[in-house]
C-alpha positions in Angstrom: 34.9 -1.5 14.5 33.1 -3.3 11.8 34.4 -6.8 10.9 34.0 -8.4 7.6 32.4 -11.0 6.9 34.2 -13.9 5.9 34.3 -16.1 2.3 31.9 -18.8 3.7 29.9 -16.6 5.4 28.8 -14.7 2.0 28.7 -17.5 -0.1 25.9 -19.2 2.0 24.1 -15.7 1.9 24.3 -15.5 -1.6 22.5 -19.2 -1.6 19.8 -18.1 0.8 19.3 -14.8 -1.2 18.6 -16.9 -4.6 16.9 -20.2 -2.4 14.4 -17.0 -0.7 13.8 -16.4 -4.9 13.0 -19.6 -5.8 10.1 -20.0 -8.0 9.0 -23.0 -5.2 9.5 -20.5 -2.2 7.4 -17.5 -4.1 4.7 -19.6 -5.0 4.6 -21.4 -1.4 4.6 -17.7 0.0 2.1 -16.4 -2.1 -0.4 -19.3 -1.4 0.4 -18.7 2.6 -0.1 -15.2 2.8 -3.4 -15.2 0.9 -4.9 -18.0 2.6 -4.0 -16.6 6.0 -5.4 -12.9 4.6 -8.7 -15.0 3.6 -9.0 -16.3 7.3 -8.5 -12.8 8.4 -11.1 -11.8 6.3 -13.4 -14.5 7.1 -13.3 -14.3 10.9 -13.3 -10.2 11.5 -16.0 -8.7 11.6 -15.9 -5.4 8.4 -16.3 -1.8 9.5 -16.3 0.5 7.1 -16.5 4.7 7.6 -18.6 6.0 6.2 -20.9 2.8 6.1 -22.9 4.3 3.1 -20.3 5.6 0.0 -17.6 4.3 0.9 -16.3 3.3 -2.3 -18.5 6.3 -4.1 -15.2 8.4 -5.1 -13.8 5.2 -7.1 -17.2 3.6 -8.3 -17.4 6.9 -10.3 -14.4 7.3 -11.8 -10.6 6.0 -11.3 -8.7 7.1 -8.2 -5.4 6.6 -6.1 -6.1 5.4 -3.3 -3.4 6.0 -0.4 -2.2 3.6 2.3 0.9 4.0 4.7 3.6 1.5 4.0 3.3 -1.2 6.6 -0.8 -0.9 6.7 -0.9 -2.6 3.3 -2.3 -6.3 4.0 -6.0 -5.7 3.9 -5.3 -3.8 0.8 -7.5 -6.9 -1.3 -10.2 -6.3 0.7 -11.3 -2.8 0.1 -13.4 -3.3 -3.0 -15.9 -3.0 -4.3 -16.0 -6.8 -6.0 -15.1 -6.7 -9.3 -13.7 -3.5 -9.5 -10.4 -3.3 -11.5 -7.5 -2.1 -8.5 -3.5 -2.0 -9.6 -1.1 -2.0 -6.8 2.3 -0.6 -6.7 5.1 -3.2 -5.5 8.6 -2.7 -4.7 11.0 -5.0 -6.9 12.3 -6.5 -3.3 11.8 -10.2 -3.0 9.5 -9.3 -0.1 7.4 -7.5 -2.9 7.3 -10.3 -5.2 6.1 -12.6 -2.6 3.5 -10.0 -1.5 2.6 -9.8 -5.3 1.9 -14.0 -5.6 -0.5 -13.4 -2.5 -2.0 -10.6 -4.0 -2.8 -12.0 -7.3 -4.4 -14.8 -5.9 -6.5 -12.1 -4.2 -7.5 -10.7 -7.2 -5.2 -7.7 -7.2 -3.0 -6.5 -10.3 0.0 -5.1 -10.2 2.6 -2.6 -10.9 6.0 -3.0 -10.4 8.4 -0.2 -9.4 9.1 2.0 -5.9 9.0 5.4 -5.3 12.4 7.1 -4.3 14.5 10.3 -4.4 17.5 11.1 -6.4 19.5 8.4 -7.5 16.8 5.8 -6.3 14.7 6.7 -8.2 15.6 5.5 -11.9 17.0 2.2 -10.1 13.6 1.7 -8.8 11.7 2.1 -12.3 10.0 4.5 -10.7 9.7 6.1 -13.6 8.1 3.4 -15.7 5.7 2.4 -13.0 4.2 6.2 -12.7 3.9 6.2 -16.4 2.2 2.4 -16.4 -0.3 4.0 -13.4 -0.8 7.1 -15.4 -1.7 4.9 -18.2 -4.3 2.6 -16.3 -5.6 5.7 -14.6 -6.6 7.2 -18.2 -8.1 4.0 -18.7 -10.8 4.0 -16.0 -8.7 1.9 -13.7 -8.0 2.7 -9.9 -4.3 2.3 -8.9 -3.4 1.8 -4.7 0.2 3.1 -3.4 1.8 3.4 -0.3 2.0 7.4 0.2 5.2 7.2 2.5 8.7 6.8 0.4 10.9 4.4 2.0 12.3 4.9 4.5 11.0 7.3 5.5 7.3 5.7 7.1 4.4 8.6 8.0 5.6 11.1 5.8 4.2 11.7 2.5 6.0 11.6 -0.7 5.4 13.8 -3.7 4.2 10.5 -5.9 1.0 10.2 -4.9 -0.3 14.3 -6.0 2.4 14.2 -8.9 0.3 11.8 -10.4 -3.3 13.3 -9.5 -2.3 16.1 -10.9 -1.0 14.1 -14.4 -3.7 12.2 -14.4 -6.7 14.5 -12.6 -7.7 11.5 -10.4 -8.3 12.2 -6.8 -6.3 10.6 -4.0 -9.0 8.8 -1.5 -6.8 7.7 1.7 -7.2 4.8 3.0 -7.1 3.9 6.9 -6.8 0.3 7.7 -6.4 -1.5 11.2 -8.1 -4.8 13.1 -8.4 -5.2 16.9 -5.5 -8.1 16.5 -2.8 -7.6 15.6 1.2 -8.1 16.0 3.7 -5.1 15.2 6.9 -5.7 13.8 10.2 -3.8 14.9 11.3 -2.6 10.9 11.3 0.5 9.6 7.4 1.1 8.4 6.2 -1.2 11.6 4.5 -3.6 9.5 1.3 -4.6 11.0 0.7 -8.6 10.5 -3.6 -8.4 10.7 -4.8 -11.6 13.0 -8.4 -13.0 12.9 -11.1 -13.2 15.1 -11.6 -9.7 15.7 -12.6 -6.6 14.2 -11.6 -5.1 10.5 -11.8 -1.2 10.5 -11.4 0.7 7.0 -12.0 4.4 7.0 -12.6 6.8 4.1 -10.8 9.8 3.8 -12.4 13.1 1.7 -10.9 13.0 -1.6 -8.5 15.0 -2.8 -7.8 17.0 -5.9 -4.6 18.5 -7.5 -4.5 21.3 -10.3 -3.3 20.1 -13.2 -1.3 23.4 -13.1 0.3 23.4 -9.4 3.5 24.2 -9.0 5.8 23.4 -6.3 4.6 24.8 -3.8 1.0 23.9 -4.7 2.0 20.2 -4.9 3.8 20.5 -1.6 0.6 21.8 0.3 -0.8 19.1 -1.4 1.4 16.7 -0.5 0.9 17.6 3.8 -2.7 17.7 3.0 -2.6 14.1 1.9 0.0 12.9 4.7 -2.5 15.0 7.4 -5.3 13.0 5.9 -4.0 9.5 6.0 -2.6 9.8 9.6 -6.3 10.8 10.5 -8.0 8.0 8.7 -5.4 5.9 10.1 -5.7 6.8 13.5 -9.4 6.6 13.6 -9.6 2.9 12.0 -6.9 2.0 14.7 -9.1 4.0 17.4 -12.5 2.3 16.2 -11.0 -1.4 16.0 -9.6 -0.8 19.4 -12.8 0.0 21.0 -11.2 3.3 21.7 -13.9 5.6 19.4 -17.0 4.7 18.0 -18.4 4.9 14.2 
């Protein structure tokens, strides 16, 4: 039996959905999460596989780099310095706050969300892969979450739909440290402690015809979620002590 949910009931959730958008709460969220993700930084100690190269596929030209959905906090910290990275964000208020952290990180960003069917023009997901396409042909690397929500671990067709629009390679991206707490939602977000270790691990490129079809896009598409969950289960296995480099 589902029970509604009365007058006053709604009308306080409707002031603690506009309060949570606050340009005071955002900016106070923004300047909490970065700080805390610079203590993180500052205290763990960086592992990076391979140790030489690592950021070779995007120092040479632009790429997508590839991240699962709830793995997404280190994300300022994969460098190089200096080099220009644009970040897909949802249009949730959890993503603006996440994009006030960011910036202060030194990330840009790009707003929209990935999605199926109706979704996906609700979502601008069509204006934010023609703003990555965009920065790609410019010489800029763009970051997304491979996995469409919510679906978490499973690839979507975003990532090699715009490798093979653009001609980039997707580079995933494995990221983990040794502390950690795991949330309950849906992508298991991962809230990265300090005073530990930091793992990042490379995954080989990989390159979509500019003339696949379906099918071709599709075998891309495992080959990029078969990727990530190795590069992801390494970093996890190396932070943990579980594997070594």
């Amino acid at each position: 039996m589902t029970i509604a949910a009365s007058p006053k009931a709604r009308r306080l959730g409707a002031v603690i959905r506009r309060w949570s958008m606050s340009e005071a709460v955002l900016a106070t969220s923004g300047f909490v999460g970065a700080s805390h993700l610079r203590f993180v930084r500052w205290t763990n100690r960086l592992v990076r596989v391979p140790d030489v190269g690592f950021h070779a596929p995007w120092q040479n030209e632009p790429a997508i780099l590839v991240v699962w959905h709830g793995e997404h906090f280190l994300v300022p910290f994969i460098g190089p310095p200096n080099h220009p990275m644009n970040v897909l964000s949802t249009l949730h208020r959890d993503g603006e706050a996440l994009t006030r952290g960011g910036m202060r990180l030194g990330l840009k960003f790009v707003r929209g969300s990935g999605d199926h069917g109706k979704e996906f023009m609700r979502k601008r997901a069509v204006q934010a892969f023609a703003a990555m396409l965009r920065l790609l042909r410019k010489g800029e690397t763009v970051v997304l979450t491979a996995d469409v929500p919510k679906i978490a671990r499973v690839a979507g067709l975003g990532a090699v739909t715009l490798a093979k629009h653009s001609g980039c390679p997707i580079v995933p991206i494995g990221l983990a440290t040794s502390r950690r707490v795991r949330l309950s939602n849906w992508d298991r977000t991962c809230i990265n402690l300090p005073f530990g270790r930091m793992v990042m691990v490379r995954g080989e490129p990989i390159r979509v015809a500019r003339d696949a079809d379906a099918a071709a896009l599709e075998a891309a598409r495992r080959d990029v979620e078969t990727r990530l969950t190795e590069a992801d289960a390494r970093a996890y296995a190396i932070a943990d002590g579980r594997a070594v480099v």
